[in-house]
Every structure is written in C-alpha cells, then in structure tokens.
C-alpha positions, 0 to 999 in steps of 0.5 A, spaced: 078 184 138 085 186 141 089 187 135 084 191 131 082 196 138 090 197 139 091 198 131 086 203 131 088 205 138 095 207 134 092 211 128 089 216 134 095 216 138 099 218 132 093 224 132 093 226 139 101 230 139 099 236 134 094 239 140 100 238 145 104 241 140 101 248 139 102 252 146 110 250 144 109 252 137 107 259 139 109 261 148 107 267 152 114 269 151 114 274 157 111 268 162 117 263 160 122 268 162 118 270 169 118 262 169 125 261 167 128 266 173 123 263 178 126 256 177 133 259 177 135 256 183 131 249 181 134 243 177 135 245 170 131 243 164 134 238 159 138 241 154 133 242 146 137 242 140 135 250 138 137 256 142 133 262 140 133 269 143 124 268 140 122 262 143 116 262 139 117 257 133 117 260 126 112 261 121 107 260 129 111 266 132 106 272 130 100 275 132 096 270 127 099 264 130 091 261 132 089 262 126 095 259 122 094 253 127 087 252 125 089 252 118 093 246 120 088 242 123 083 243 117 087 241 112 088 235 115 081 233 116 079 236 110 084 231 107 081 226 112 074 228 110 074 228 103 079 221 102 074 217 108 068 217 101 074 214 097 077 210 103 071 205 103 071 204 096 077 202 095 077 198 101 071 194 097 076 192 092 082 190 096 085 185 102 083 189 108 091 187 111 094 189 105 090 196 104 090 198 112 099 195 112 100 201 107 096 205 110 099 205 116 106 204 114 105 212 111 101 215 115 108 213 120 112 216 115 109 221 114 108 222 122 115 222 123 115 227 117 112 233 121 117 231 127 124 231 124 121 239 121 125 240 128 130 235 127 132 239 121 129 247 124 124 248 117 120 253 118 116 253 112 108 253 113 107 249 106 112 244 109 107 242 114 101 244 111 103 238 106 105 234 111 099 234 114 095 233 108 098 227 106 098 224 113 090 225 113 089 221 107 093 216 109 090 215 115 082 214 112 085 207 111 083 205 118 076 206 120 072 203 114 077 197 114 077 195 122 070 196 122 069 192 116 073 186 120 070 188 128 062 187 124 064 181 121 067 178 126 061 179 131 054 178 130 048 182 132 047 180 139 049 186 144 052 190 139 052 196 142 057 194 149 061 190 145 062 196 140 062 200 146 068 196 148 071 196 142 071 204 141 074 205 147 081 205 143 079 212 140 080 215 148 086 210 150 089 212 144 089 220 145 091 218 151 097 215 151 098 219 145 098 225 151 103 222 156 108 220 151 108 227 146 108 231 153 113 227 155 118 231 150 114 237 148 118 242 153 125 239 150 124 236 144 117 237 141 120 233 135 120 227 138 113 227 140 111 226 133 117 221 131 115 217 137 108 216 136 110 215 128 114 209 129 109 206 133 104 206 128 109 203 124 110 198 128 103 196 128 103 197 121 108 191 121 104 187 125 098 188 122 100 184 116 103 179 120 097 177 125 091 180 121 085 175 119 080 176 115 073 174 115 067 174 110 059 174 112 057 168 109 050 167 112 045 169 107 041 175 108 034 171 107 035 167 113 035 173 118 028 176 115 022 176 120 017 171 120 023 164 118 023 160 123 029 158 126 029 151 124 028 154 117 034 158 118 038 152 120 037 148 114 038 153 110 044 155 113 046 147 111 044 148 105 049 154 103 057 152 102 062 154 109 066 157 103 063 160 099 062 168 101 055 172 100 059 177 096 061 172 091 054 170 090 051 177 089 053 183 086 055 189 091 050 193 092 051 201 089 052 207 092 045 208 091 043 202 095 047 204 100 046 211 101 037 209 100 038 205 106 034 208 111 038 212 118 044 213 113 043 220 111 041 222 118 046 218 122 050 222 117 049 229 118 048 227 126 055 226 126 057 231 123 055 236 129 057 231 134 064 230 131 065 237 129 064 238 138 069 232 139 075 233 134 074 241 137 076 238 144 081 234 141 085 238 137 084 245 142 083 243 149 090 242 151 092 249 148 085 252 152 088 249 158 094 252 158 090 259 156 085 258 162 088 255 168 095 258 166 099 251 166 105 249 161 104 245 156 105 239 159 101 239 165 096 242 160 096 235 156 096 230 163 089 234 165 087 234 158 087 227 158 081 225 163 077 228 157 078 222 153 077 218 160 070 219 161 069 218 153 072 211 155 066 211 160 061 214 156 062 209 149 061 204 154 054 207 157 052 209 151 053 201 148 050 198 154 043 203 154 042 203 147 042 195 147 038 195 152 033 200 150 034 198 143 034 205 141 039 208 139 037 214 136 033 216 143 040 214 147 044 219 143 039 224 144 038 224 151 046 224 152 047 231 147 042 234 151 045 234 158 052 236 154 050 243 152 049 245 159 056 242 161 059 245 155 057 251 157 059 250 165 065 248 161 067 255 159 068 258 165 073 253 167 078 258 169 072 260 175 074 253 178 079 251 182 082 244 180 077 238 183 070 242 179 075 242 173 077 235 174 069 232 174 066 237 169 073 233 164 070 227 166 063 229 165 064 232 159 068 227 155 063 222 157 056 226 154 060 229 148 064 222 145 058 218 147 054 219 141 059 220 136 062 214 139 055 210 138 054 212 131 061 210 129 061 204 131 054 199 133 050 204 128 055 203 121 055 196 123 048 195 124 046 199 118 052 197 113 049 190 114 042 191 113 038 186 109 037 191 103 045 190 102 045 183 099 049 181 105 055 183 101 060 182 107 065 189 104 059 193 104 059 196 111 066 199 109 062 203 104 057 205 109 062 206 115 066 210 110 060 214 109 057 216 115 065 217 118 067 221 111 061 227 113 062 226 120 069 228 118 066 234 115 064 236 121 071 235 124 074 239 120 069 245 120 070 245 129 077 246 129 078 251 124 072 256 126 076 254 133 081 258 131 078 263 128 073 265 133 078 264 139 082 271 137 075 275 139 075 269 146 073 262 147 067 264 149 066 265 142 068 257 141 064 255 146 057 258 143 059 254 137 060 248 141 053 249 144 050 250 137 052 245 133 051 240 139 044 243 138 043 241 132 046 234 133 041 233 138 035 236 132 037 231 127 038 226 133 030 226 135 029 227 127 031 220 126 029 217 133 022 220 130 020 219 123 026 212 122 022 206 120 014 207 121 013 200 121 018 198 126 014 194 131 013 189 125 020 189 123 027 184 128 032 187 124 036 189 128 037 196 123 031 198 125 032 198 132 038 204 130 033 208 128 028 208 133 
C-alpha cells in the first residue's frame, strides 16, 4: 500500500511544475518592474541564469501566449489519452515491476528534458510541444499497473476507504510537486522540472528494486451468489496455492470487458469529471496569480489547498459509498453541490483571503470526489467482476479504459481553458459548470438504469452501479 501510493505520488508530483511555471513563462512585465522598484530597498533576489531586458520566456512572450500554453497541455494529455487504451494492454502482457520501472525511468528523463530548455535557453516551441508528447506517453505506464497491484492485493471489503486512502496521493503529489517547483520558479523555473524528474527517477529505481507482484488465484466461482461459505472454503482447497486464475483461463477480450455493465457509463462520467479537474490543475495557479494579483509562488502555496480538500473528498467519497454501497449515487450527490461552488468560485477576486482559502478546500473536495471514486474503487470493482474469468491482469484493462476516456476529457479542459480564457475567465468557468452537469447526468443515468436486478445480485460490481 505505501510504495505504490508514493510511486503514483511521483508520477503526479513530476505533473504538477508546468501550471507553476506558466505565470513565469509569460510576466505582466510593467507589474515586474513596479514590484522590482518597490523592493529596491529590500533583499535582492537570487541571482537567475538568463538576464533579459523581456522578461517574458520565448516562444511564450506574445499576446497568444495563453493559447500556446493551452497547446502545450493538450499534447500532453492528448498523448496520455490516447497511450492510456495502449497502456493497459501492453501492461497484461508484461511484468508490472519491469514495465512501470521503464515507465518511470523516461518519464524522469523526459521531465528533466523540459527543464534543462532553461539550462540551455531553447526557445523553440516543438522542443517542448515534443517534450511533453513523449512524457505523456510514458507517464500511462502508472495508472493501470499500480491499480492492477493495490486491486489484487486487497480484496472487496471496504474497497472504497481503502481506496479513498490510497487515492489520496494523486492530491499529495500535486502538493508537494507545488512547493517544490515554487520553490525555484522566480530564480530557476529550470530546476522545477529537473528536481521533480530525478525524483521520479529514483522511484523508478526503487520500484524495480522492492515491487511484489501478486496474482488473483481465488476462482470467480467461489464468490457467485447462492455458494455457501463452506462451499467456498472446499472449493478453495481444492485449487492450487500457485496456480493463477489467469493461467487456467483464457484472458477475457476488449469485448468482454467493454460489455461489463457500468464501464461504458463510468467512462464518459470521468470524462466530465476529469476534464473539470486537470482544468483546475493545470490552470489554477495562473488564474491566482491573474485574480488576486499574487506572484507565481505564493500563487502555487494557495493553489495547493486545492489539492488539500481533494485529499478530504476521496476519502469522503470512499467512506460514504462503502456505506451506502452506492457509488454512482455518492458521485452524483458531490457533483451536484460542486456546480454552485464553481460558480462561487468565479469571483474569487470579489473575496478577501479567508472565504478563498474555504471555497479551495470545498471545491478541491467536491470536484476530485468523484474522479477520484471512479479511478480507483469503481475500476477495481468492475475489472474484477465475475464476467472476467477472474483473470488477475484483467483490471489493468479495465482501469486503462475507464482512465484512457477520462483522459480525453483532461485533455479537452485545458485547451478550451486557454482558449476561452482571452475573452475571461468567466468564460472557463461556464465550461466548467456545464461539463460538471453533464458528469452529474451520466452519473444519475448509471445510478438508474445499471443492474435491474440488483437486489438479487452480492457481487460487489453490482453495487458500483447502484
């Protein structure tokens, strides 16, 4: 449970420098002057390694430059989207230490790619356009195969706090990937990459040196409704310690997988969801830095109780669903609060510190709710639902898919983030509002039309669907 929550809370920390970056990579150059005569008589800063009379960073220097940032975002996830279908395939057929130690590895290099474009003073746009292409590819390698080994590792029993817990590191990896490129963003954005990308690395290391597999080898059978639990137990005997499910069986197909019932809905439920998310963690800090007219690194610290309350909300929405034992109702309930937050949210600038500090934490909580519910206890209940022959590898698939058109939607948010922002960010907010609407309509279609026969049925993937 540790090591795979800090390996995940790697590949997050290493995400999280290119939205502090941004209001470094294009400055409000009259305010940077204002702000440099005003702490004339004060400390000076430390010295940077690139004395310009612009102080903006080329290719980002022009009046496009939110547009240009929002290219960058979008070929990342667009890149992550697309390898995140391939990512879970390939993750079937391969040694989940091996494959997640490579992915780790490059994603590393390529972190610290983007980085060393200062060290070296690159100014061209398909450096970094190629940079981040390549790093979300590479960083799909995470998601399916962590959730492959946290699902086979525990069982079905209060599966939503466990992975409520779990979960948690995508919000204490943006964190900590907060302070630390905030930490050098005003002197030497450069190492707010190189820094987060040896720290991955590292993982990457640790990863292949500690990682422990573990196959499903309890069959399927023994956990359909109407066995006993003494026919459980002799059945169980009965079965070889070390011989996996997935070695008796054929793997399930794509088929199978996509025609389990909730996987298609949770799907396009993720997408609306993710998409209001990564809007949020790639554009906050910068919309900080605009609104309440702070610097970029004070921007990123207040940015960070965002990811605070999304700590508090996956766990919330872990706890209530296993409870309830309805998760589909438990995401729709949290998405229909976070559309007046998100519009209370718009005029953070109306606000003095306090209110903003609580409507961070409220809105962190109620928008990374869901997504983090539907990541985490709904792929592992539906990948390892009885229809999948209990092949073991099956839910990386499954993960892979739900994640993958998740990811679609991440990579639409921040792109029409950009675009819609040079007409004002009530514009992105309304985009915001509408795709959590549309989460919270598929939400309440899957709590609805999913398993007419679910007061007959214990499996436990009926109860995602309820």
């Amino acid at each position: 449970f540790i090591l795979t929550f800090l390996l995940y809370t790697s590949f997050h920390l290493s995400r999280k420098p290119i939205s502090i970056v941004k209001s470094e990579l294009h400055k409000n150059c009259s305010v940077v002057s204002e702000l440099a005569a005003a702490g004339s008589g004060q400390q000076p800063p430390l010295p940077s390694l690139h004395v310009d009379a612009d102080c903006s960073w080329k290719p980002f220097d022009k009046r496009n430059y939110k547009q240009l940032l929002g290219a960058m975002d979008y070929s990342f996830l667009c890149a992550y989207a697309v390898g995140m279908y391939l990512s879970g395939i390939i993750g079937e057929r391969l040694p989940i230490r091996l494959y997640l130690t490579a992915g780790m590895l490059t994603s590393g290099l390529f972190t610290c790619l983007f980085g060393l474009g200062y060290v070296y003073n690159i100014h061209s746009l398909g450096f970094y356009i190629f940079v981040q292409v390549a790093n979300g590819l590479v960083q799909t390698t995470g998601w399916p195969s962590l959730v492959t080994c946290i699902g086979n590792w525990f069982g079905k029993g209060r599966r939503g706090l466990i992975m409520g817990l779990w979960n948690s590191h995508t919000s204490v990896g943006n964190i900590l990937g907060s302070l630390i490129a905030g930490y050098w963003v005003s002197t030497n954005w450069g190492l707010s990459f190189i820094v987060p990308g040896l720290i991955i690395a590292a993982m990457g290391v640790v990863c292949f040196l500690f990682l422990i597999e573990r196959e499903c080898t309890e069959p399927d059978v023994l956990f359909r409704s109407g066995s006993s639990s003494t026919d459980r137990v002799n059945a169980a005997d009965s079965v070889p310690r070390r011989t996996s499910l997935s070695e008796l069986q054929p793997p399930p197909t794509c088929c199978e997988r996509l025609c389990v019932q909730g996987v298609v809905e949770f799907s396009l439920c993720l997408l609306f969801a993710k998409l209001v998310s990564y809007t949020f963690l790639f554009w906050l800090p910068l919309y900080i830095t605009k609104a309440a007219h702070l610097d970029a690194k004070k921007a990123g610290d207040l940015s960070t109780l965002f990811d605070v309350g999304g700590i508090v909300g996956g766990i919330l929405a872990g706890v209530i669903s296993d409870k309830l034992g309805k998760r589909a109702s438990t995401c729709a309930v949290m998405l229909l609060l976070a559309a007046p937050t998100l519009y209370g949210f718009s005029m953070m600038s109306k606000f003095g510190l306090g209110p903003t500090i609580g409507m961070l934490l409220v809105c962190g909580g109620l928008v990374n709710g869901p997504y983090s519910l539907i990541t985490t206890a709904v792929s592992a209940d539906l990948g390892t639902h009885k229809s999948l022959k209990g092949n073991a590898r099956a839910l990386s698939t499954v993960s892979a898919i739900i994640d993958g058109t998740g990811s679609v939607g991440a990579a639409l948010g921040p792109l029409l983030a950009g675009l819609l922002s040079a007409g004002g960010w009530n514009r992105v907010f309304y985009m915001l509002m509408t795709a959590d609407f549309l989460a919270l309509l598929v939400s309440h279609c899957v709590a609805g039309v999913c398993f007419v026969y679910v007061h007959k049925c214990t499996d436990s993937a009926c109860v995602t669907c309820r």
